[in-house]
N, C-alpha and C positions, 0 to 999 in steps of 0.2 A: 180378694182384697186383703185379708189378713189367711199368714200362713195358721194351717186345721183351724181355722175358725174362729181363733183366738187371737186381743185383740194385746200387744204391748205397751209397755208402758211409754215408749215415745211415742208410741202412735196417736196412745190415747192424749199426750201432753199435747199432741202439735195437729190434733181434730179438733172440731168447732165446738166441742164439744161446753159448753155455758163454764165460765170461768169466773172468780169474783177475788179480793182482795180480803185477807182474813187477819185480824188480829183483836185478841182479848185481852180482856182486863182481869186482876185476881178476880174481880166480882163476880164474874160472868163465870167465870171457871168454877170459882166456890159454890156458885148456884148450882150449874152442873152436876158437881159432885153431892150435893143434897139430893138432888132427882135421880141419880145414879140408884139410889137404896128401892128406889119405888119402882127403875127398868130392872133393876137388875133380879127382882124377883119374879119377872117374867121369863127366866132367863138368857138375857142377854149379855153378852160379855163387855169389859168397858171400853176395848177399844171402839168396836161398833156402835155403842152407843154414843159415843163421843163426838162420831163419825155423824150418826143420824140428828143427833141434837144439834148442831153447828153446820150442816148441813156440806159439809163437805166428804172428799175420794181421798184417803191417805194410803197407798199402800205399805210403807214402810209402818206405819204403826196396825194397820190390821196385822203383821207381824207378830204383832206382843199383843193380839188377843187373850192369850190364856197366860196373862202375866201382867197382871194389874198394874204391879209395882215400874215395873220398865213401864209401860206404857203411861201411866202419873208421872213419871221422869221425861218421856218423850215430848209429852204434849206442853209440861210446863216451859221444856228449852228451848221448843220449836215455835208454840202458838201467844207463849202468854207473857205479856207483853215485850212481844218482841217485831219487829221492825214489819209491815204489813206482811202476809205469805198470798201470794196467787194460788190455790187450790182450786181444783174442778168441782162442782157445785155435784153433791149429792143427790138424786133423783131415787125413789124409790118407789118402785114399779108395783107395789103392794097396795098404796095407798091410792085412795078415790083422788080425781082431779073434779 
């Protein structure tokens, strides 16, 4: 189904994969970044966390994992408050259902 196994990023865009409408407000982000100090000392980086908190799949900003600053730049041009985005909803296979 997918070539070695691995899955693309249209593939992943254009499977059924649960999809929702994303857009924030400074507040929301500012809260974020509060909670940020208390993941990040597990350590977690900010793009992922940002990713798990909002519950969304960004490949482009998992990117700028190890680059706070682009990533704080990414998220503000991209997420906040900007015109709805369609993101694939974040599942994480770690957590109890």
């Amino acid at each position: 189904m997918f070539k070695n196994g691995l899955i693309s990023i249209n593939q992943l865009l254009n499977s059924s994969a649960p999809k929702r409408d994303v857009r924030l407000t400074p507040e929301e982000y500012d809260q974020f970044k509060k909670e940020f100090t208390m993941i990040a000392l597990n350590g977690e980086d900010y793009a992922n966390a940002f990713c798990r908190y909002f519950k969304i799949v960004d490949y482009i900003l998992s990117g700028h994992k190890k680059d706070t600053i682009q990533a704080d730049k990414y998220i503000t041009k991209t997420y906040v408050n900007k015109k709805r985005r369609n993101v694939i909803e974040y599942y994480d296979y770690g957590e109890a259902e």
